[in-house]
N, C-alpha and C positions, 0 to 999 in steps of 0.2 A: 962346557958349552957356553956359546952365547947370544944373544939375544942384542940384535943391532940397535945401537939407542935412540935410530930415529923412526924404526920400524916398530917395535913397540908400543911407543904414544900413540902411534897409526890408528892401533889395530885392536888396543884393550879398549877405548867406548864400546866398539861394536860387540867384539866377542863376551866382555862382561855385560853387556846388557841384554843378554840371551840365558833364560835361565835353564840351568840342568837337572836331571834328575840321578841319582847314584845309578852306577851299571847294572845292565840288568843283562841276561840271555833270551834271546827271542830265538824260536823257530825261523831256520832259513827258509828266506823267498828270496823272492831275487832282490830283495833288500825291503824283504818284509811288503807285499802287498795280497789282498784278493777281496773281495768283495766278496780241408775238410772236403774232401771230394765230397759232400754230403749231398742229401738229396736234398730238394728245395719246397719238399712237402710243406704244410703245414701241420702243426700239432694234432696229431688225431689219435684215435686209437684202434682203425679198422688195417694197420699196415702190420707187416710180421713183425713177430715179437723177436726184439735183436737177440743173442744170447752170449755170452762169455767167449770167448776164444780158448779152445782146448788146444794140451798140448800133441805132438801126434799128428794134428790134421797139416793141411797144406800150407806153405808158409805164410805170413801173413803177408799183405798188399796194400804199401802206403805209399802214394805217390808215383807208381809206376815201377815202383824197386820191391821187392820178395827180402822176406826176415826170418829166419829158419826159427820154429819156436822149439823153448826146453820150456824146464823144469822152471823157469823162472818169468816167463810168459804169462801176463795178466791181462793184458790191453781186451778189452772187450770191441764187439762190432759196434755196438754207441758212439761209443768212443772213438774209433777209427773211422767213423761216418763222417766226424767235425773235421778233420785232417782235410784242410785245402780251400775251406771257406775262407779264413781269412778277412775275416769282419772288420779290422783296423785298417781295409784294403777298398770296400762298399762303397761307392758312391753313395753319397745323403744320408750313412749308417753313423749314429752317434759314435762311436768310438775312432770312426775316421774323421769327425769332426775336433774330437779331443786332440789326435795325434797331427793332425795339418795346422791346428791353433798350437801346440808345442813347436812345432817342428820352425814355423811362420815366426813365432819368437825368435827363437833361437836362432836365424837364420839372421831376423832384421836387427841383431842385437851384438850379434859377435860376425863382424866382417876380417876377410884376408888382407893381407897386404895389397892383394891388385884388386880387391874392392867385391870378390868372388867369397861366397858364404865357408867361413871357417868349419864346421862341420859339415862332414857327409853323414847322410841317413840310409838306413839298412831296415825295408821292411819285407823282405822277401827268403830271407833263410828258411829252407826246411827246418821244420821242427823237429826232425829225425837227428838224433845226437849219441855220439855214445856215452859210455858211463863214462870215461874221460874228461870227455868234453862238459858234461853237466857239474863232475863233481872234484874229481882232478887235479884237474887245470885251474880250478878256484880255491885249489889247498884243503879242502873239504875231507876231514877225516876220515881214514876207513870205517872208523866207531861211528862215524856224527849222525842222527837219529834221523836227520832229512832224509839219509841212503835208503831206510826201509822198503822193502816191498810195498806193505800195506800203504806206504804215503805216495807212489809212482806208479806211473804206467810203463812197466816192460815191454820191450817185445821177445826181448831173451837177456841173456846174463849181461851181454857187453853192450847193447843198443838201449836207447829209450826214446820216449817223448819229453821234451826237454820242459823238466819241470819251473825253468828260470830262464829269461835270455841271455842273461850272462852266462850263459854255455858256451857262448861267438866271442867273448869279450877278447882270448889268447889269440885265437884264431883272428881276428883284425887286427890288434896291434902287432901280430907279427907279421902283418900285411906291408905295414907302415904308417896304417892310419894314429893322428895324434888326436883326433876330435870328431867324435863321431856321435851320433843316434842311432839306438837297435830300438824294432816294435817287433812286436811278434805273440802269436798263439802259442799261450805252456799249458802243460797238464799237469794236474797232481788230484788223488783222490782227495775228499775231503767228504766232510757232514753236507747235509739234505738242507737247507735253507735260502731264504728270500737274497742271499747276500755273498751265496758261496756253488758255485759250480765247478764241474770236473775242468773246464775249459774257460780261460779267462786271457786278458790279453796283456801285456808288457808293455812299458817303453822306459829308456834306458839311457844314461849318457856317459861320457870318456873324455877326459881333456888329459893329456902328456906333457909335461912342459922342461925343457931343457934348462939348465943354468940361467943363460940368457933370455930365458923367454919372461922365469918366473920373476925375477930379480929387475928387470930392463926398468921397471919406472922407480927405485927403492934408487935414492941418493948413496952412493958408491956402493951399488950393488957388484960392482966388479967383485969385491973385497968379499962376497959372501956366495957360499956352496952350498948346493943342496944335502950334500954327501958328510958322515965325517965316521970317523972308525975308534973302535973302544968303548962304546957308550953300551948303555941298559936299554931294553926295551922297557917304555913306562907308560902308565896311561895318556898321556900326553902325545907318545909319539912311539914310532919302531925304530929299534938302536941303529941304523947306518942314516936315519934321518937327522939332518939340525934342526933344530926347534925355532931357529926362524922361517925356513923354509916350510915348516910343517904350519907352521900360525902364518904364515903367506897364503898357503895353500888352502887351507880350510877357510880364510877369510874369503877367496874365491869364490868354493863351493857354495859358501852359505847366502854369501849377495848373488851370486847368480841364481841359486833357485827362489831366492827371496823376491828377486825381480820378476821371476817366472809362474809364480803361485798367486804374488798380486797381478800379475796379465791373467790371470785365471778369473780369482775372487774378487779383483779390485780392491784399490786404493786401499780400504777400511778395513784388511783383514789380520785378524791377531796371530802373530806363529809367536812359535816359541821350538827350540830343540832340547832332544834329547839323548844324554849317551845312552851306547846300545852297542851291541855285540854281532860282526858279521866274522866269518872267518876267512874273507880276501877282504877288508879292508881295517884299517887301524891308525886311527882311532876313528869309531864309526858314531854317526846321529841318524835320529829319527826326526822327520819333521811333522809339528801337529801345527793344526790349523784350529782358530774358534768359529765351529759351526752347529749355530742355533742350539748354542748355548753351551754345549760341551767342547773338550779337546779332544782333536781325530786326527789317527794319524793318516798322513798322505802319502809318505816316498819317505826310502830309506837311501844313505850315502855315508860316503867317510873318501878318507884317504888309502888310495892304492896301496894293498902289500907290497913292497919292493919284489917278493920273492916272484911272485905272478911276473913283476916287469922282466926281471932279470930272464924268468923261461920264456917270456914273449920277445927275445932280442931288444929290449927295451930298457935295458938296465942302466942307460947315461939320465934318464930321467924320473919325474916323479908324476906320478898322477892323481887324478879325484874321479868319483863315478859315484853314479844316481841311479832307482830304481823308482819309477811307481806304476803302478796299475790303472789301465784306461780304465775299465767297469767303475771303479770308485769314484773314480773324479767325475764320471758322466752322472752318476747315478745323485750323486748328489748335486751339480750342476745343472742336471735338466732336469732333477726330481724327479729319477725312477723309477719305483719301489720293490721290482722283482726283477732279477738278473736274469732269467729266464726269457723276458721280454728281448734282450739283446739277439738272439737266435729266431724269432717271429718273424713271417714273411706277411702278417698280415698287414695291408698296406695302411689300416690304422694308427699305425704304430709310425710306420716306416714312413710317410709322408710329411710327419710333422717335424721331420730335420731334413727333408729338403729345401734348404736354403741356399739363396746365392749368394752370401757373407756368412763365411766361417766361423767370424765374431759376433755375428747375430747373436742375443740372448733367447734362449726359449725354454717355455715350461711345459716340461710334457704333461699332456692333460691325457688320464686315467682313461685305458678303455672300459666299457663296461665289467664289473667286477662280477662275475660268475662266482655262482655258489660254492664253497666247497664241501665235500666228503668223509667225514674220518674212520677209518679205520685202525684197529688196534692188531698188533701180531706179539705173542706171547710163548716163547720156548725154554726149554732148559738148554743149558750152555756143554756143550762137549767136553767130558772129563779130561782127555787128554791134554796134554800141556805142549805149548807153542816154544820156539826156539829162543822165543823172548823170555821163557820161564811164565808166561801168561798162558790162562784156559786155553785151550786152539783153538779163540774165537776173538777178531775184531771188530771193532764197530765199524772201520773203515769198509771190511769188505763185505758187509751187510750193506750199506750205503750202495755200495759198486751194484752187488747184485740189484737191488732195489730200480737204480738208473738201469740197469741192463734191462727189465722186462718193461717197467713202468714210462721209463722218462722224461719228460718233462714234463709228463700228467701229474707227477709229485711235486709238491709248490714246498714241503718239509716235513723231513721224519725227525720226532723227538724220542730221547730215551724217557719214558714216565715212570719205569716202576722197576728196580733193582732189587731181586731177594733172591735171598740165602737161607736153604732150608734149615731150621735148627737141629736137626735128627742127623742128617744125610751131610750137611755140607753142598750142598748140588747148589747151583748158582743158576738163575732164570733173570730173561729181563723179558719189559713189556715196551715195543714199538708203539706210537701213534703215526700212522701215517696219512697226511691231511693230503687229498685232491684233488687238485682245482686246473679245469684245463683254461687255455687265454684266451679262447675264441669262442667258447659254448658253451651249455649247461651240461654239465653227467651225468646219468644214472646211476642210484647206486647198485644196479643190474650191473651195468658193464664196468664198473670199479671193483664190484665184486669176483668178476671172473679173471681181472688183473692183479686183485690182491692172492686169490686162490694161488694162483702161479707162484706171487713170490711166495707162499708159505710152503710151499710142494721145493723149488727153488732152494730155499734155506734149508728145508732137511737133508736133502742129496748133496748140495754143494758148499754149506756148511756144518754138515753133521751135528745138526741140533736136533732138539725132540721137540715138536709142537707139544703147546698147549690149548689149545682149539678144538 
């Protein structure tokens, strides 16, 4: 291999003065992020209590289309309530403020030849995706831990809720698009807290670049391929790539979000990357930002698998792609300390980002902080053993049940208290689960007869034994 020796000099100030951390594996997101025909209620608790989706019953109904459920069917009605809101879509809604200030970048920054915006943006794809499309078509192992049940929303073995938007990524490049933006609503179960919801929102970017596109300003870039054959796959790069074109590419990636993160934070903000492991991209970084005083990460990216391009009819080219999560960036850009708030019709909330400039700066100021509730739920764990070789019991689908009765009346469940009988062997844990509704005080009268539920709940549908 070689390395152009005028593109080199280029390209080491910038890339050595970014420092790294040794590879690590992270859980897939759609490059690591998180923080609806729904009704338009507000948070209450006098509305029915949603419940699970069983298998058996009628097929489920998202978006006007029917899903035959099996054996592999989780999705809850909560959960299928958020299907079609589309929050990154709201007028004066923070997260459409995030995604119109991305998109407003991007747009005034990378112009076409005839002076028309270089990407197209995609924020209206069903979230309805099959397992293909989610995991697939992203090279994503049969084994790889992201597939679980417990981390997804089924609606049967072959469909899901698409836990990443890079589930559209094949599907548009083999469109023909070379530069695009995807937003959009994912799912994926997760824990109970201020910072992590079943439903959170994406946005996503794609640039393709040919021979000639990538090469066009590099002094006798004629002379140089993106391609070459025989090589190793190394950390550095994947074996049909040259390692100039890969150090071209990635210098791309890294100044254009670099430019895109200060249009965010301004001028004064510290990043830094880090390697990290996605399984459609190679070699892949995380990027952290210094916010009030620590490093955080914001968006994950790397350089396109060849293999993805090659099944997306893309294979004369090379690409780069970005992920990160609106909830994050708002949350710490407007200051707003429960995710929960993102879903609020209350006009409290929702007034204080109608604004007529996008760039406007604003600090959401706190609505009245209502009390919260604690409750504890304490059982033993079900002897039988899961297909994981685990008890048959997850924390995830205690979480799920917990959202299915309670909802957004739960602000976070913690795990407090893990034991193991010394006699028996029998395994117990102890729940706290704190609730705090956004709009009003509770009783712990009517917290109580929501918690009653989920412990009745747990027993039947996770075959646990209270301890209460």
């Amino acid at each position: 291999m070689r390395l152009h020796r005028r593109l080199l000099p280029m390209l080491l100030p910038f890339l050595h003065s970014l420092p790294r951390r040794s590879l690590h594996l992270r859980c897939l997101s759609s490059f690591s992020t998180n923080g609806t025909t729904a009704s338009h209620r507000r948070l209450c608790t006098d509305s029915p209590v949603p419940q699970p989706v069983a298998i058996g019953q009628d097929p489920a109904e998202v978006l006007g289309q029917s899903y035959p459920r099996d054996d592999f069917t989780n999705v809850t009605a909560k959960i299928l309530a958020k299907v079609g809101r589309n929050l990154h879509n709201q007028s004066h809604h923070p997260l459409r403020l995030i995604k119109e200030r991305i998109k407003a970048h991007i747009y005034s920054a990378y112009i076409g030849r005839y002076g028309n915006p270089l990407f197209s943006v995609h924020d209206n794809l069903s979230p309805v995706v099959t397992v293909e499309q989610n995991f697939d078509s992203l090279l994503i192992p049969p084994d790889h831990p992201s597939r679980k049940r417990g981390d997804n929303y089924y609606l049967n073995r072959t469909t899901m809720l698409r836990a990443h938007t890079s589930a559209h990524q094949k599907e548009l490049v083999r469109s023909g698009l070379d530069a695009f933006l995807l937003a959009g609503d994912v799912y994926r179960r997760d824990e109970i807290d201020a910072s992590h919801y079943p439903v959170f929102h994406q946005m996503e970017g794609v640039r393709l670049f040919s021979n000639h596109e990538l090469f066009a300003n590099v002094e006798n870039g004629e002379d140089l391929s993106l391609f070459e054959s025989g090589q190793l796959r190394t950390p550095q790069k994947q074996q049909t790539h040259t390692l100039e074109a890969v150090k071209l590419l990635e210098f791309d990636l890294k100044h254009t979000l670099t430019r895109l993160i200060t249009h965010l934070f301004g001028e004064d903000v510290e990043v830094r990357w880090v390697d990290c492991y996605f399984p459609f991209t190679h070699p892949s970084f995380e990027m952290e930002v210094r916010f009030q005083g620590d490093w955080m990460e914001v968006l994950g990216c790397g350089v396109m698998e060849q293999e993805l391009l090659n099944s997306a009819g893309a294979g004369n080219k090379l690409g780069w792609a970005f992920g990160l999560g609106l909830e994050r960036l708002a949350m710490v850009l407007y200051n707003i300390p429960d995710i929960r708030l993102f879903w609020s019709q209350d006009d409290r909330f929702l007034k204080q980002f109608r604004v007529q400039d996008i760039q406007q700066p604003i600090c959401f100021q706190p609505l009245s902080k209502y009390p919260a509730l604690h409750n504890d739920i304490s059982f033993w764990l079900p002897e039988t053993q899961s297909e994981s070789g685990q008890d048959g019991f997850s924390e995830n689908d205690f979480y799920e049940l917990v959202r299915s009765i309670a909802g957004d009346l739960v602000e976070k469940v913690t795990l407090v208290d893990n034991f193991t009988h010394p006699r028996t062997g029998r395994r117990s844990q102890c729940y706290r689960i704190t609730y705090r509704h956004m709009e009003r005080t509770l009783t712990q009268q009517e917290v109580r007869l929501v918690h009653q539920q989920i412990e009745h709940a747990a027993e039947t549908e996770l075959s646990v034994q209270g301890r209460y």
